[in-house]
C-alpha positions as CSV (number, residue, x, y, z in Angstrom):
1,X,89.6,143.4,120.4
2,X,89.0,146.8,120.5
3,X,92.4,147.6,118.8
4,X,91.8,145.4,115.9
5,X,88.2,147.0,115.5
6,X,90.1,150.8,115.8
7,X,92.3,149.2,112.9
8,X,90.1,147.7,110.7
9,X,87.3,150.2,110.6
10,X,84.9,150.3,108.0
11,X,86.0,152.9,106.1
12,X,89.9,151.8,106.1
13,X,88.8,148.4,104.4
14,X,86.5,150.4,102.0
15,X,89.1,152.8,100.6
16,X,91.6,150.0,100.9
17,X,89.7,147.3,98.4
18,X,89.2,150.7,96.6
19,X,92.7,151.6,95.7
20,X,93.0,147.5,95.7
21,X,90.6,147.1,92.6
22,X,92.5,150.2,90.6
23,X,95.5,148.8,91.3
24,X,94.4,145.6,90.5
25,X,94.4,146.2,86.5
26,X,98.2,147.0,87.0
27,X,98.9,143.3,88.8
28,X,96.4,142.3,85.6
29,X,99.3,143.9,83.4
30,X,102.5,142.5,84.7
31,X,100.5,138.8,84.9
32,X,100.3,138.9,81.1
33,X,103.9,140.2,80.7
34,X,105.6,138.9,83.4
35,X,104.0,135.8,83.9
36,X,102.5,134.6,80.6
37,X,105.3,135.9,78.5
38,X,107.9,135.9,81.1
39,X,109.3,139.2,80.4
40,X,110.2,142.0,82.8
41,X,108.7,144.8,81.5
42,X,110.5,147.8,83.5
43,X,108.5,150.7,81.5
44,X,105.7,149.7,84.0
45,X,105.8,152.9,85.9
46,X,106.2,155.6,83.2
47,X,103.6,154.2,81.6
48,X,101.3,154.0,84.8
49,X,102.0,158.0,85.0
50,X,101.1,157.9,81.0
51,X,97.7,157.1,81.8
52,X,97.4,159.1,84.2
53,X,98.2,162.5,82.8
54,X,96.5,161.6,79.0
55,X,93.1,161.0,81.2
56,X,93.5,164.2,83.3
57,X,94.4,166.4,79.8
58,X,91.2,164.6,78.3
59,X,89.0,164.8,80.9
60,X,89.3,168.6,81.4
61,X,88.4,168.9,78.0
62,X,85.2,167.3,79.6
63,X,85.5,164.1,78.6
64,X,85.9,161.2,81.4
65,X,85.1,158.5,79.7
66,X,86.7,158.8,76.5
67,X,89.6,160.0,79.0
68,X,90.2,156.0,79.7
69,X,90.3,155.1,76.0
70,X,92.7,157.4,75.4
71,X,94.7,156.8,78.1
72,X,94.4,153.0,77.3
73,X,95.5,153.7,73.5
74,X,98.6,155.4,75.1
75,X,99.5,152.4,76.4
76,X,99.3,150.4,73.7
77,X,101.8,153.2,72.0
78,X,104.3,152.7,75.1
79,X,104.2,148.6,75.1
80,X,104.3,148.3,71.3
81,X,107.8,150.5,71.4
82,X,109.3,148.3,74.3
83,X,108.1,145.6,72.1
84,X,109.6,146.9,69.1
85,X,113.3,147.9,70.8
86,X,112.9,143.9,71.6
87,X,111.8,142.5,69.0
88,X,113.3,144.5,65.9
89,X,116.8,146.2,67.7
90,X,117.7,143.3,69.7
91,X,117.7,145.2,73.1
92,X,117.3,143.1,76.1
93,X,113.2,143.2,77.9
94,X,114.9,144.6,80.6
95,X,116.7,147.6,79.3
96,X,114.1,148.0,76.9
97,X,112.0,148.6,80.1
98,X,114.5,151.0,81.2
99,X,115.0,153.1,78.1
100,X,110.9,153.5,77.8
101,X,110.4,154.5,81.2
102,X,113.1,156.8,81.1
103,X,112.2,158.3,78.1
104,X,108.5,158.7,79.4
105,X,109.5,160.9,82.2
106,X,109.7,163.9,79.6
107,X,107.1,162.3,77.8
108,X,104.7,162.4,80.8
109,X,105.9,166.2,81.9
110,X,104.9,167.0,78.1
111,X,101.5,165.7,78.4
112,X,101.1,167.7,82.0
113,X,102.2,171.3,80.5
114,X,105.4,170.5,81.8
115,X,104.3,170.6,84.9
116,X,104.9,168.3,88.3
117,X,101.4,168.2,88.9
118,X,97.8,168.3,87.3
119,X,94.5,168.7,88.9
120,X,91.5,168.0,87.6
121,X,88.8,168.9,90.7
122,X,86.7,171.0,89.0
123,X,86.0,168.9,86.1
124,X,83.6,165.7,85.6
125,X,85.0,162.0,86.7
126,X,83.4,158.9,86.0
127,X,83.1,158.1,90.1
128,X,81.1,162.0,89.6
129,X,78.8,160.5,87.2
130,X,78.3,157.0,89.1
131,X,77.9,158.9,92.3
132,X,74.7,160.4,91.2
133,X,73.4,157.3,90.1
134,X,74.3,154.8,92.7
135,X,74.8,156.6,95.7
136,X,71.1,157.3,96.3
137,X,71.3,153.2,95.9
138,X,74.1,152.1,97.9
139,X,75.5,155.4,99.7
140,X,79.2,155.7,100.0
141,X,79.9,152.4,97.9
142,X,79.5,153.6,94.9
143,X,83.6,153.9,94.1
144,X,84.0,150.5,95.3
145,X,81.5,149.2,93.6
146,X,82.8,151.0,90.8
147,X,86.4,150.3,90.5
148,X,85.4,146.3,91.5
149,X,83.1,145.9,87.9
150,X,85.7,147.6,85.9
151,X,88.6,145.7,87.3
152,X,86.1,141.9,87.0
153,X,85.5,142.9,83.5
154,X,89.0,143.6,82.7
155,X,90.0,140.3,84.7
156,X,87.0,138.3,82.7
157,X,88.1,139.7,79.3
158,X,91.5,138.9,79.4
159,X,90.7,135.4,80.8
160,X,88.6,135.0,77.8
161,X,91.3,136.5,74.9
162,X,94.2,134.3,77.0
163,X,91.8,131.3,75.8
164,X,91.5,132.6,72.2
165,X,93.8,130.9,69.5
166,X,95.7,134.2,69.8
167,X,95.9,134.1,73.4
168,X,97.1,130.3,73.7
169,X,100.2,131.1,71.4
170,X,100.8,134.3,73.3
171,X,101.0,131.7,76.3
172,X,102.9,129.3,74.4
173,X,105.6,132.1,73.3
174,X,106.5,132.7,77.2
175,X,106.6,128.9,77.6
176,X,108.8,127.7,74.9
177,X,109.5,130.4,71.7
178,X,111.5,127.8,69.7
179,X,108.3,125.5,69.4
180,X,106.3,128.9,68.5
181,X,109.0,129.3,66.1
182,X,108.3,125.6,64.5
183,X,104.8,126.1,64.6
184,X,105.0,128.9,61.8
185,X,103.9,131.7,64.5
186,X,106.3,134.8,65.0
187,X,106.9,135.1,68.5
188,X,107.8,139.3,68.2
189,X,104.3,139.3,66.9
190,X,102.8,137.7,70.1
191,X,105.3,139.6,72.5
192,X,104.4,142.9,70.7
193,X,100.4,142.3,71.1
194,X,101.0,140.8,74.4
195,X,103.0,144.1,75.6
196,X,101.0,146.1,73.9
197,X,97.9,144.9,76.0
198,X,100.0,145.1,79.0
199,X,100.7,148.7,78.0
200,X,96.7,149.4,77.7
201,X,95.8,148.0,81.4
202,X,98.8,149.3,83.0
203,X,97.5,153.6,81.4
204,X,94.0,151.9,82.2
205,X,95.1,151.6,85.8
206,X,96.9,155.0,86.2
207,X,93.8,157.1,84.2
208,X,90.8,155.6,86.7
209,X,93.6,156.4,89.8
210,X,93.3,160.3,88.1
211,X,89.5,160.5,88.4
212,X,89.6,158.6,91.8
213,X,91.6,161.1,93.3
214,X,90.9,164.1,90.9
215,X,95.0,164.6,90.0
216,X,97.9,163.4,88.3
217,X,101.4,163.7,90.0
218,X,104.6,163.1,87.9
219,X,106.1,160.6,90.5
220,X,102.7,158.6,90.8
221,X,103.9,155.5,89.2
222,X,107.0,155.1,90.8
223,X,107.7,151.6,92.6
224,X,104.7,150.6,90.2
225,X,106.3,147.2,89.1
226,X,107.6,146.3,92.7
227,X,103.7,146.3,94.3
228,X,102.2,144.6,91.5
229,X,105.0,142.0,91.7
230,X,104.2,141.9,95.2
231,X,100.1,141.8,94.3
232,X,100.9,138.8,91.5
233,X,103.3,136.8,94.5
234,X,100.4,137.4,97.4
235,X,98.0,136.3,94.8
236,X,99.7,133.1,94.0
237,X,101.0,132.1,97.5
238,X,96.9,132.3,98.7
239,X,94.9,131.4,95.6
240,X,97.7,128.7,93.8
241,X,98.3,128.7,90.8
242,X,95.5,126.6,88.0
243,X,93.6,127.8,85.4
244,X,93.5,131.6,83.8
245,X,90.4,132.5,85.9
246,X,91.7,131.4,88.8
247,X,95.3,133.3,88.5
248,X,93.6,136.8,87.3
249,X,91.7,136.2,90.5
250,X,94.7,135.8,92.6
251,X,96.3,138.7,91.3
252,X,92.4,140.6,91.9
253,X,93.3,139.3,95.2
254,X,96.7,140.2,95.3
255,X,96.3,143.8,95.2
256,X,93.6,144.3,97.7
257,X,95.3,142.6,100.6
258,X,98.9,144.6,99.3
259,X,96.5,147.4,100.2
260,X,95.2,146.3,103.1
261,X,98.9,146.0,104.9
262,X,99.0,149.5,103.7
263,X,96.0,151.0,105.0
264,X,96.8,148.8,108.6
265,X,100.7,150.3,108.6
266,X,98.7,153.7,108.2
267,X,96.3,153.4,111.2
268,X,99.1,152.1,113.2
269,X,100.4,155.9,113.0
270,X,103.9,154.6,111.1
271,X,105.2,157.7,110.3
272,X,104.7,159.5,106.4
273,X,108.4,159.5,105.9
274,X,108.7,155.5,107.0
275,X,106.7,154.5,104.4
276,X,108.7,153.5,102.1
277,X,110.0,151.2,104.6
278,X,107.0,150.0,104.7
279,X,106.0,149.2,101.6
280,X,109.1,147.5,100.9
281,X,108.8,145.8,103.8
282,X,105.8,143.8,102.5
283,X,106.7,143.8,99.0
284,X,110.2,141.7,100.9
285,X,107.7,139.5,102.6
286,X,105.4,138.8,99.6
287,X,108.5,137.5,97.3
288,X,110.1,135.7,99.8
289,X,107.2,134.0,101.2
290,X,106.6,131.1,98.8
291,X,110.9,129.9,99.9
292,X,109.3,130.7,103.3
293,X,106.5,128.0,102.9
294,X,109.3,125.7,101.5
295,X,111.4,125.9,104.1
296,X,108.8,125.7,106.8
297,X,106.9,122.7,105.0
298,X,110.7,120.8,104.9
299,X,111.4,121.5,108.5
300,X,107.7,120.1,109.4
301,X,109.1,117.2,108.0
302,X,112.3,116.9,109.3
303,X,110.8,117.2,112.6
304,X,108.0,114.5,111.7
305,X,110.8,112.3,110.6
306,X,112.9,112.6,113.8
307,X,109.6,111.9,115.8
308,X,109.1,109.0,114.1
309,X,112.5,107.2,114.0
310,X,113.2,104.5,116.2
311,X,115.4,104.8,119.3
Protein backbone atom coordinates (compact mmCIF):
# COMPACT_ATOMS: atom_id res chain seq x y z
CA UNK A 1 0.00 0.00 0.00
CA UNK A 2 2.41 2.44 0.71
CA UNK A 3 4.28 1.87 -2.56
CA UNK A 4 1.24 2.36 -4.63
CA UNK A 5 0.46 5.68 -2.67
CA UNK A 6 4.47 6.79 -3.24
CA UNK A 7 3.51 6.06 -6.99
CA UNK A 8 0.40 7.54 -7.45
CA UNK A 9 0.79 10.73 -5.59
CA UNK A 10 -1.23 13.59 -6.12
CA UNK A 11 0.72 15.58 -8.10
CA UNK A 12 1.90 12.68 -10.59
CA UNK A 13 -1.88 12.01 -11.49
CA UNK A 14 -2.36 15.88 -11.83
CA UNK A 15 0.53 16.61 -14.29
CA UNK A 16 -0.29 13.24 -15.88
CA UNK A 17 -4.24 13.95 -16.91
CA UNK A 18 -2.47 17.38 -17.63
CA UNK A 19 -0.17 16.39 -20.49
CA UNK A 20 -3.18 13.60 -21.02
CA UNK A 21 -5.87 16.40 -21.92
CA UNK A 22 -3.10 18.37 -24.43
CA UNK A 23 -2.31 15.33 -25.90
CA UNK A 24 -5.63 14.45 -26.11
CA UNK A 25 -6.50 16.85 -29.20
CA UNK A 26 -3.67 14.96 -31.12
CA UNK A 27 -5.59 11.30 -30.39
CA UNK A 28 -8.77 13.81 -31.52
CA UNK A 29 -6.67 14.25 -34.86
CA UNK A 30 -5.64 10.90 -35.99
CA UNK A 31 -9.52 9.59 -34.85
CA UNK A 32 -10.80 11.77 -37.72
CA UNK A 33 -8.01 10.74 -40.11
CA UNK A 34 -7.22 7.55 -39.22
CA UNK A 35 -10.33 6.24 -38.06
CA UNK A 36 -13.12 8.08 -39.84
CA UNK A 37 -11.32 8.46 -43.07
CA UNK A 38 -9.06 5.56 -42.70
CA UNK A 39 -6.01 7.25 -43.79
CA UNK A 40 -2.49 7.15 -42.26
CA UNK A 41 -1.60 10.43 -42.01
CA UNK A 42 2.36 10.25 -41.34
CA UNK A 43 2.86 14.24 -41.33
CA UNK A 44 1.46 13.90 -37.77
CA UNK A 45 4.60 14.86 -36.08
CA UNK A 46 6.05 17.72 -38.21
CA UNK A 47 2.99 19.24 -37.94
CA UNK A 48 2.71 18.72 -34.11
CA UNK A 49 6.18 20.73 -33.99
CA UNK A 50 4.30 23.32 -36.55
CA UNK A 51 2.19 24.27 -33.87
CA UNK A 52 4.32 24.48 -31.67
CA UNK A 53 6.90 26.81 -32.93
CA UNK A 54 4.08 29.29 -34.97
CA UNK A 55 2.49 29.65 -31.16
CA UNK A 56 5.86 30.36 -29.49
CA UNK A 57 6.92 33.02 -32.53
CA UNK A 58 3.36 34.55 -31.90
CA UNK A 59 3.18 34.58 -28.49
CA UNK A 60 6.41 36.53 -28.01
CA UNK A 61 5.08 38.99 -30.00
CA UNK A 62 2.58 39.01 -26.97
CA UNK A 63 -0.03 37.36 -28.25
CA UNK A 64 -1.11 33.89 -26.49
CA UNK A 65 -4.22 33.55 -27.57
CA UNK A 66 -4.19 34.49 -31.12
CA UNK A 67 -0.93 32.26 -30.82
CA UNK A 68 -3.41 29.07 -31.01
CA UNK A 69 -5.26 30.35 -34.02
CA UNK A 70 -2.47 30.77 -35.77
CA UNK A 71 -0.89 27.78 -34.99
CA UNK A 72 -4.29 26.02 -35.77
CA UNK A 73 -4.44 27.82 -39.29
CA UNK A 74 -0.90 26.23 -39.86
CA UNK A 75 -2.30 23.18 -39.62
CA UNK A 76 -4.92 23.48 -41.83
CA UNK A 77 -1.96 24.66 -44.45
CA UNK A 78 0.01 21.27 -43.59
CA UNK A 79 -3.19 18.72 -43.91
CA UNK A 80 -4.62 20.56 -47.01
CA UNK A 81 -1.02 19.86 -48.91
CA UNK A 82 -1.00 16.12 -47.73
CA UNK A 83 -4.41 16.27 -48.89
CA UNK A 84 -3.61 17.81 -52.09
CA UNK A 85 -0.29 15.43 -52.95
CA UNK A 86 -3.30 12.65 -52.45
CA UNK A 87 -5.87 13.80 -53.92
CA UNK A 88 -4.57 15.84 -57.14
CA UNK A 89 -0.74 13.94 -57.71
CA UNK A 90 -1.84 10.51 -56.95
CA UNK A 91 0.73 9.89 -54.11
CA UNK A 92 -0.11 7.27 -51.74
CA UNK A 93 -1.69 8.75 -47.78
CA UNK A 94 1.25 7.25 -46.59
CA UNK A 95 4.11 8.75 -48.51
CA UNK A 96 2.26 11.80 -48.63
CA UNK A 97 2.66 11.61 -44.81
CA UNK A 98 6.20 11.09 -45.31
CA UNK A 99 7.09 13.80 -47.82
CA UNK A 100 5.06 16.55 -45.55
CA UNK A 101 6.76 15.65 -42.43
CA UNK A 102 9.95 15.64 -44.02
CA UNK A 103 9.57 18.64 -45.67
CA UNK A 104 8.31 20.34 -42.29
CA UNK A 105 11.51 19.65 -40.55
CA UNK A 106 13.14 22.77 -42.38
CA UNK A 107 9.90 24.30 -42.37
CA UNK A 108 9.62 24.13 -38.51
CA UNK A 109 13.64 25.25 -38.01
CA UNK A 110 12.42 28.29 -40.36
CA UNK A 111 9.72 29.28 -38.13
CA UNK A 112 12.22 28.89 -34.87
CA UNK A 113 15.18 31.26 -36.38
CA UNK A 114 16.67 28.19 -37.45
CA UNK A 115 17.21 27.25 -34.32
CA UNK A 116 16.82 23.69 -32.29
CA UNK A 117 15.11 25.32 -29.57
CA UNK A 118 12.72 28.29 -28.67
CA UNK A 119 11.80 29.60 -25.28
CA UNK A 120 9.19 31.59 -24.57
CA UNK A 121 9.50 32.09 -20.42
CA UNK A 122 9.43 35.52 -20.22
CA UNK A 123 6.46 36.14 -22.26
CA UNK A 124 2.52 35.75 -21.41
CA UNK A 125 0.74 32.06 -21.79
CA UNK A 126 -2.75 31.41 -21.58
CA UNK A 127 -2.18 28.94 -18.32
CA UNK A 128 -0.34 32.79 -17.04
CA UNK A 129 -3.51 34.47 -17.72
CA UNK A 130 -5.93 31.57 -16.20
CA UNK A 131 -3.59 31.27 -13.32
CA UNK A 132 -4.49 34.69 -12.04
CA UNK A 133 -7.96 34.04 -12.42
CA UNK A 134 -8.58 30.54 -11.18
CA UNK A 135 -5.91 29.78 -8.97
CA UNK A 136 -7.11 32.10 -6.10
CA UNK A 137 -10.30 29.59 -6.90
CA UNK A 138 -9.00 26.27 -7.17
CA UNK A 139 -5.14 26.56 -6.36
CA UNK A 140 -2.79 24.44 -8.32
CA UNK A 141 -5.67 23.08 -10.75
CA UNK A 142 -5.98 25.62 -12.77
CA UNK A 143 -3.78 23.92 -15.81
CA UNK A 144 -5.79 20.91 -15.51
CA UNK A 145 -8.77 22.42 -15.40
CA UNK A 146 -7.61 24.30 -18.17
CA UNK A 147 -6.26 21.96 -20.80
CA UNK A 148 -9.61 19.57 -19.72
CA UNK A 149 -12.29 22.48 -21.10
CA UNK A 150 -10.25 23.11 -24.14
CA UNK A 151 -9.74 19.52 -25.00
CA UNK A 152 -14.15 18.72 -24.08
CA UNK A 153 -14.87 21.60 -26.33
CA UNK A 154 -12.72 20.38 -29.00
CA UNK A 155 -14.09 16.68 -28.44
CA UNK A 156 -17.83 18.25 -28.31
CA UNK A 157 -17.36 20.26 -31.53
CA UNK A 158 -16.07 17.77 -33.60
CA UNK A 159 -18.74 15.33 -32.31
CA UNK A 160 -21.24 17.89 -33.41
CA UNK A 161 -19.57 18.77 -37.23
CA UNK A 162 -19.07 14.60 -37.59
CA UNK A 163 -23.01 14.78 -37.24
CA UNK A 164 -23.41 17.62 -39.82
CA UNK A 165 -24.37 16.69 -43.48
CA UNK A 166 -20.69 17.46 -44.10
CA UNK A 167 -19.45 15.39 -41.49
CA UNK A 168 -21.68 12.16 -42.31
CA UNK A 169 -20.17 12.11 -45.95
CA UNK A 170 -16.73 12.76 -44.46
CA UNK A 171 -17.63 9.42 -42.58
CA UNK A 172 -19.06 7.86 -45.44
CA UNK A 173 -15.86 8.65 -47.68
CA UNK A 174 -13.59 6.39 -45.17
CA UNK A 175 -16.41 3.78 -45.23
CA UNK A 176 -17.03 3.22 -48.87
CA UNK A 177 -15.62 6.18 -51.54
CA UNK A 178 -17.20 4.42 -54.57
CA UNK A 179 -20.87 4.99 -52.99
CA UNK A 180 -19.53 8.80 -52.14
CA UNK A 181 -18.56 8.75 -55.73
CA UNK A 182 -22.38 7.70 -56.86
CA UNK A 183 -23.88 9.95 -54.52
CA UNK A 184 -22.50 13.04 -56.64
CA UNK A 185 -20.04 13.97 -53.56
CA UNK A 186 -16.17 14.30 -54.39
CA UNK A 187 -14.40 12.31 -52.03
CA UNK A 188 -10.81 14.54 -52.44
CA UNK A 189 -13.09 17.24 -51.28
CA UNK A 190 -14.09 15.44 -47.93
CA UNK A 191 -10.50 13.91 -47.49
CA UNK A 192 -9.01 17.44 -48.03
CA UNK A 193 -11.49 19.20 -45.29
CA UNK A 194 -11.25 16.17 -43.21
CA UNK A 195 -7.19 16.35 -43.19
CA UNK A 196 -7.31 19.72 -43.12
CA UNK A 197 -9.17 19.66 -39.67
CA UNK A 198 -6.81 16.94 -38.57
CA UNK A 199 -4.05 19.35 -39.50
CA UNK A 200 -5.77 22.19 -37.19
CA UNK A 201 -6.06 19.94 -33.89
CA UNK A 202 -2.86 18.14 -34.33
CA UNK A 203 -0.82 22.38 -34.41
CA UNK A 204 -3.72 22.97 -31.73
CA UNK A 205 -2.15 20.25 -29.64
CA UNK A 206 1.51 21.11 -30.13
CA UNK A 207 0.84 25.31 -29.60
CA UNK A 208 -1.09 24.76 -25.93
CA UNK A 209 2.10 22.01 -25.18
CA UNK A 210 4.36 25.46 -25.91
CA UNK A 211 2.58 27.67 -23.37
CA UNK A 212 2.28 24.60 -20.91
CA UNK A 213 5.79 24.21 -20.72
CA UNK A 214 7.00 27.75 -21.92
CA UNK A 215 9.28 26.22 -25.14
CA UNK A 216 9.33 24.63 -28.35
CA UNK A 217 11.99 22.00 -29.20
CA UNK A 218 12.54 20.87 -32.88
CA UNK A 219 12.24 17.01 -31.94
CA UNK A 220 8.98 17.55 -29.79
CA UNK A 221 6.71 15.80 -32.13
CA UNK A 222 8.59 12.92 -32.84
CA UNK A 223 6.83 9.36 -32.11
CA UNK A 224 3.64 11.79 -32.20
CA UNK A 225 1.47 9.32 -34.45
CA UNK A 226 2.75 6.10 -32.51
CA UNK A 227 1.11 7.48 -28.81
CA UNK A 228 -1.95 8.82 -30.25
CA UNK A 229 -2.40 5.49 -32.06
CA UNK A 230 -1.65 3.97 -28.81
CA UNK A 231 -4.27 6.70 -27.02
CA UNK A 232 -7.13 5.87 -29.99
CA UNK A 233 -6.41 1.67 -29.28
CA UNK A 234 -6.46 2.17 -25.18
CA UNK A 235 -9.52 4.26 -25.85
CA UNK A 236 -11.40 1.73 -27.82
CA UNK A 237 -10.25 -1.52 -26.01
CA UNK A 238 -11.88 0.37 -22.50
CA UNK A 239 -14.68 2.60 -23.77
CA UNK A 240 -15.91 0.27 -27.11
CA UNK A 241 -16.55 1.46 -29.80
CA UNK A 242 -20.64 3.23 -30.47
CA UNK A 243 -21.61 6.41 -31.25
CA UNK A 244 -19.19 9.74 -32.08
CA UNK A 245 -19.52 10.94 -28.40
CA UNK A 246 -18.66 8.02 -27.10
CA UNK A 247 -15.37 7.23 -29.37
CA UNK A 248 -13.97 11.08 -28.91
CA UNK A 249 -14.41 10.14 -25.30
CA UNK A 250 -12.37 7.02 -25.61
CA UNK A 251 -9.65 8.57 -27.29
CA UNK A 252 -10.12 11.68 -24.24
CA UNK A 253 -9.51 8.62 -22.34
CA UNK A 254 -6.98 7.17 -24.26
CA UNK A 255 -4.52 9.73 -23.79
CA UNK A 256 -4.69 10.20 -20.12
CA UNK A 257 -4.15 6.67 -19.06
CA UNK A 258 -1.12 6.55 -22.15
CA UNK A 259 0.06 9.20 -19.70
CA UNK A 260 -0.52 7.73 -16.70
CA UNK A 261 1.91 4.48 -17.63
CA UNK A 262 4.24 7.17 -18.29
CA UNK A 263 4.27 9.17 -15.28
CA UNK A 264 4.11 5.47 -13.13
CA UNK A 265 7.37 4.16 -15.42
CA UNK A 266 8.80 7.64 -14.16
CA UNK A 267 8.35 7.28 -10.46
CA UNK A 268 9.42 3.76 -10.71
CA UNK A 269 13.04 5.52 -11.27
CA UNK A 270 13.25 3.73 -15.08
CA UNK A 271 16.13 5.32 -16.25
CA UNK A 272 15.97 8.73 -18.76
CA UNK A 273 17.74 6.91 -21.42
CA UNK A 274 15.15 3.63 -21.18
CA UNK A 275 12.45 5.57 -22.06
CA UNK A 276 11.96 4.98 -25.17
CA UNK A 277 11.80 1.49 -24.25
CA UNK A 278 9.23 2.36 -22.41
CA UNK A 279 7.07 4.14 -24.30
CA UNK A 280 7.17 1.63 -26.90
CA UNK A 281 6.69 -0.78 -24.58
CA UNK A 282 3.03 0.38 -23.89
CA UNK A 283 2.37 1.67 -27.24
CA UNK A 284 3.25 -2.58 -28.11
CA UNK A 285 0.72 -3.42 -25.43
CA UNK A 286 -1.98 -1.01 -26.41
CA UNK A 287 -2.09 -2.31 -30.24
CA UNK A 288 -1.82 -5.72 -29.41
CA UNK A 289 -4.24 -5.84 -26.67
CA UNK A 290 -7.54 -6.05 -28.49
CA UNK A 291 -5.88 -9.81 -30.40
CA UNK A 292 -4.99 -10.27 -26.65
CA UNK A 293 -8.69 -10.04 -25.52
CA UNK A 294 -9.43 -12.37 -28.55
CA UNK A 295 -7.30 -14.82 -27.81
CA UNK A 296 -7.96 -14.96 -24.12
CA UNK A 297 -11.88 -14.79 -24.63
CA UNK A 298 -11.35 -18.03 -27.20
CA UNK A 299 -9.20 -19.90 -24.76
CA UNK A 300 -11.98 -19.11 -21.92
CA UNK A 301 -13.99 -21.06 -24.13
CA UNK A 302 -12.11 -23.74 -25.11
CA UNK A 303 -11.57 -24.43 -21.57
CA UNK A 304 -15.43 -24.02 -20.77
CA UNK A 305 -15.97 -26.45 -23.62
CA UNK A 306 -13.59 -29.10 -22.36
CA UNK A 307 -15.19 -28.75 -18.85
CA UNK A 308 -18.30 -29.34 -20.13
CA UNK A 309 -17.90 -32.41 -22.48
CA UNK A 310 -18.90 -35.67 -21.40
CA UNK A 311 -16.43 -38.38 -20.30
Amino acid sequence: MELLTSIFTIGTAQTAMELGCIYALVALALFLSFSILNIADLSTDGCFTLGCAVCCQVSLLGHPILGLFAAMLAGVLSGYITAFLQTKLGVASILAGIIVNTGLYTVNLAVMGFSSTLSIFKSDTIFSMAKGLLEPVIGSWYKLLLAALIVLLVGALLTLFLKTRLGLSIRATGDSPDMIKASSVNPAFTITIGLCISGSLTALSGAVLAQYQKSCDINLGTGMVTIALASLIIGETLVGKGGMFRRVLGAIIGSCLYRLFVAVALRLNVPAECMKLVSALIVAVAIASPALKKYVSFQKQKISRKGGAPC
